[in-house]
Structures are given as structure tokens and as C-alpha cells.
C-alpha positions in Angstrom: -44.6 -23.8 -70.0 -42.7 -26.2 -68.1 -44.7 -29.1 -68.9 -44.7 -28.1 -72.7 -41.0 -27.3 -72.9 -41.1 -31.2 -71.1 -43.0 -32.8 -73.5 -40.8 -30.8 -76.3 -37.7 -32.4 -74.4 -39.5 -36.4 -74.6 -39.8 -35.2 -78.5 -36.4 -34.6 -79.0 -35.0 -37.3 -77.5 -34.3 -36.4 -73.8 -36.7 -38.8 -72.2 -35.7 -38.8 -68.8 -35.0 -34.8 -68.5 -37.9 -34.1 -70.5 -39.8 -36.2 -67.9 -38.6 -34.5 -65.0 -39.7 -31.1 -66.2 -43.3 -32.3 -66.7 -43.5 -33.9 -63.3 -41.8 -30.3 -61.8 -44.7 -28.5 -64.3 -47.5 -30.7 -63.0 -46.2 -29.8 -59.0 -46.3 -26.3 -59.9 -49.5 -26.3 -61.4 -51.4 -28.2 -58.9 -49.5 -26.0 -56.3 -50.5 -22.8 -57.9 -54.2 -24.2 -58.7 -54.8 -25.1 -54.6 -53.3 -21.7 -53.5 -55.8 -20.3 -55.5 -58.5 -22.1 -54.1 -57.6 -21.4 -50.6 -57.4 -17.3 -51.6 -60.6 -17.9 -53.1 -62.3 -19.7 -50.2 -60.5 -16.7 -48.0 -62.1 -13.9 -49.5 -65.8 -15.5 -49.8 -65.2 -16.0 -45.6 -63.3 -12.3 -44.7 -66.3 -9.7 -43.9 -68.3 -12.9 -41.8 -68.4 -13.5 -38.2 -68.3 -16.2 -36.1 -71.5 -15.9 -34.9 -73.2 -15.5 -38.2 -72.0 -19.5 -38.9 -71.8 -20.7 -34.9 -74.3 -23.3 -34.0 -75.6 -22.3 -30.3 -77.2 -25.1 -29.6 -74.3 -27.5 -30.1 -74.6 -30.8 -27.6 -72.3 -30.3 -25.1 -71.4 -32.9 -22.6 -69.9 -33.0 -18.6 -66.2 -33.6 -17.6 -68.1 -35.9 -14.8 -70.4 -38.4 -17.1 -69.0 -41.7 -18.0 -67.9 -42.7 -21.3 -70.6 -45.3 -21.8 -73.6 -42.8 -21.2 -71.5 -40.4 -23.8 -71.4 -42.6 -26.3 -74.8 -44.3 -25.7 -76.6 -40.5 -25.5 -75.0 -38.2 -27.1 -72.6 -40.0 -29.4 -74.8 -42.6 -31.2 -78.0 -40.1 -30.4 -76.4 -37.3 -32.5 -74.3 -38.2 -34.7 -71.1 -35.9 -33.2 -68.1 -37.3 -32.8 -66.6 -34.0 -31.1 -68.2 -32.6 -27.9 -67.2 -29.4 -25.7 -67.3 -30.5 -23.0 -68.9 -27.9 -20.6 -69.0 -27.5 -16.6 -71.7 -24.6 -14.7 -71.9 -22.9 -18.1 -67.9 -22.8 -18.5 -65.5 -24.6 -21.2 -63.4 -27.0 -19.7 -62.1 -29.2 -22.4 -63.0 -31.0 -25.9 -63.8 -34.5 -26.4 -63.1 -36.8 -29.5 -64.5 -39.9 -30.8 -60.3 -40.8 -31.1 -59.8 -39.7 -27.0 -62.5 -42.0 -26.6 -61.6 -45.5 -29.1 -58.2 -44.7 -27.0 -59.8 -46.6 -23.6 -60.3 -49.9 -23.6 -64.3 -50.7 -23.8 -64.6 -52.2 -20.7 -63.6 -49.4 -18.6 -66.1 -47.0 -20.7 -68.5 -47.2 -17.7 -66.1 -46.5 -14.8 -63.9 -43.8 -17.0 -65.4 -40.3 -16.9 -65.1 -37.4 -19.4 -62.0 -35.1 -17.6 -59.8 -38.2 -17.5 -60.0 -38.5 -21.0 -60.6 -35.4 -22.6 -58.4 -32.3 -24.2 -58.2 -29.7 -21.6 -59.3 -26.3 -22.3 -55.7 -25.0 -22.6 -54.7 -27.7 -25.5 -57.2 -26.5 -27.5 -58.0 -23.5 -30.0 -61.4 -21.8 -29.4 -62.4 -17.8 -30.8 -65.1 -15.5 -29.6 -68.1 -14.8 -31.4 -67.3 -11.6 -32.8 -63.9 -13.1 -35.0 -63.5 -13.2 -38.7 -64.5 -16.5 -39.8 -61.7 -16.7 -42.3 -59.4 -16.4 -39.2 -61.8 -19.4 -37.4 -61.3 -21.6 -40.3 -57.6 -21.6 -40.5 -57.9 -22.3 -36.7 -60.1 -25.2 -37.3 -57.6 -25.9 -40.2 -54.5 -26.4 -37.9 -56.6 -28.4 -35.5 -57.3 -32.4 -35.2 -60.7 -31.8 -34.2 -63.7 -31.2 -36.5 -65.3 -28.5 -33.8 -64.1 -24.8 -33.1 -65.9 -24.2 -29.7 -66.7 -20.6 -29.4 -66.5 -18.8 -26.1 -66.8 -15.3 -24.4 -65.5 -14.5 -21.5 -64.7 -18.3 -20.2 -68.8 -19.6 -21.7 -69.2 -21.9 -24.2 -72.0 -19.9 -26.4 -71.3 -22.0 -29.3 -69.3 -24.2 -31.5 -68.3 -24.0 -35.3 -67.8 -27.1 -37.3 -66.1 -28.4 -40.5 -69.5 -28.9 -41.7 -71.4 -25.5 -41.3 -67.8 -23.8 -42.9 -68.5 -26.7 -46.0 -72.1 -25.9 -46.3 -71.7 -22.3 -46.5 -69.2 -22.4 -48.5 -71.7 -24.7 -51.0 -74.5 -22.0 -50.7 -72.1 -18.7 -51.0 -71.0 -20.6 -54.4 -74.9 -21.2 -55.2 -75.9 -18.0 -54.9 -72.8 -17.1 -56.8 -71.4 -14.8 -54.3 
């Protein structure tokens, strides 16, 4: 309506106010349409559990391995550019392909993972058993593309931007 009663205003004559109410139509309407998506992309997650989207075998890394041999084996070897980072079964911390870019390249063989990565407290993790509609709005308000997901102190698992996306694309496939 706003956007009609603005182009009824550029009719008449009122250019400038008549423009102004089609840009505050369009705002609302893009607001409104996005909402909706999010709603929409809430309910198809509500009723599923971390653990039925968590990958368990996510590559984790030391705190005491060097940069270079991160990058070199599990960075460029995987493809990840987030890794828990994991010590006698425990998480310690997350590492970023950003934490990393941060040091200068030459000290990437002498520069180990705890100097450089998140620690543990600084970042948001969930247990297996949570509502994945709640583990997505906490991998929302992060930085990082990796929700790691621990019981009692042990990194069982980690949930990604990606697995969220590609169920997401198969839930609207099979028209759920």
C-alpha cells in the first residue's frame, strides 16, 4: 500500500514525497519478506537435534602444533578453514583461517596453535541434545563458520554453516 499510495503521490505531482513513501514501502516489504524467511527456516529446524546434523568426525587440531603443519595438513588437506582445536579428548579453543592470516608467515613454523587461537571461553559451543533452531542462531551471532559440540567438557562434534545449508536444501526438496 505504501509503495502504491507512492507512486499515486509521483502521479499527482509530489515527486519527492511520493518517492519517499516508495523507498519506506520497499524497506518494509523486504523487512517483512526476510522475517518471514527466518520464521520459516525456524520452524523446518525446531523438533531437530544437534546430533541429528553434527558431523563427529570433524578434523580437529592441537593447541601445541605449529601453524605451518596446520595449514600444510589440515588446512589445505581439507578444505576447513575453522578447526576445534582439541587437547586429551577436551575442547580447548577454536581456530580460524582469520586468527591465522593475522601472524606474519614467517613465524607460522615457530607460532603454535594456543597462542593464536579463540579460547574455549570466547566461544559459543551446545551439547548434542539442543534444538538445532537454537544451534543456528548461535552459529548466527558468531564469526566463525563451526558450532563445536561438546558434553560434559569433550568435543563429540562440530556443526557447520554448511550441513545447516544443505539440510535446509533437502528439507525444502523433499518439501517438508
Amino acid at each position: 500500500l505504501f509503495i502504491a499510495f507512492g507512486v499515486w503521490q509521483i502521479i499527482s505531482g509530489r515527486l519527492i514525497n511520493g518517492l519517499w513513501i516508495v523507498f519506506v514501502g520497499w524497506f518494509l516489504e523486504t523487512a517483512a519478506a526476510s522475517s518471514g524467511r527466518q520464521v520459516a527456516i525456524h520452524d523446518l529446524l525446531t523438533g531437530h537435534l544437534v546430533r541429528d546434523l553434527m558431523a563427529q568426525d570433524y578434523p580437529t587440531v592441537s593447541p601445541d602444533l605449529v601453524l605451518e603443519t596446520v595449514i600444510h595438513d589440515h588446512i589445505l588437506a581439507t578444505g576447513w578453514h575453522t578447526l576445534p582445536v582439541v587437547q586429551d579428548g577436551r575442547f580447548v579453543g577454536l581456530l580460524t583461517l582469520d586468527e591465522i592470516k593475522a601472524i606474519p608467515r614467517a613465524a607460522w613454523p615457530t607460532t603454535r596453535v594456543r597462542n593464536v587461537m579463540t579460547p574455549r571461553d570466547r566461544v559459543p559451543t551446545v551439547t548434542p541434545d539442543t534444538d538445532l533452531a537454537v544451534a543456528v542462531d548461535a552459529l548466527g551471532a558468531g564469526t566463525a563458520d563451526v558450532l563445536p559440540v561438546v558434553d560434559s567438557d569433550s568435543f563429540v562434534g562440530a556443526v557447520s554453516r554448511h550441513r545447516v545449508v544443505a539440510f535446509l536444501q533437502a528439507q525444502a526438496a523433499l518439501g517438508a
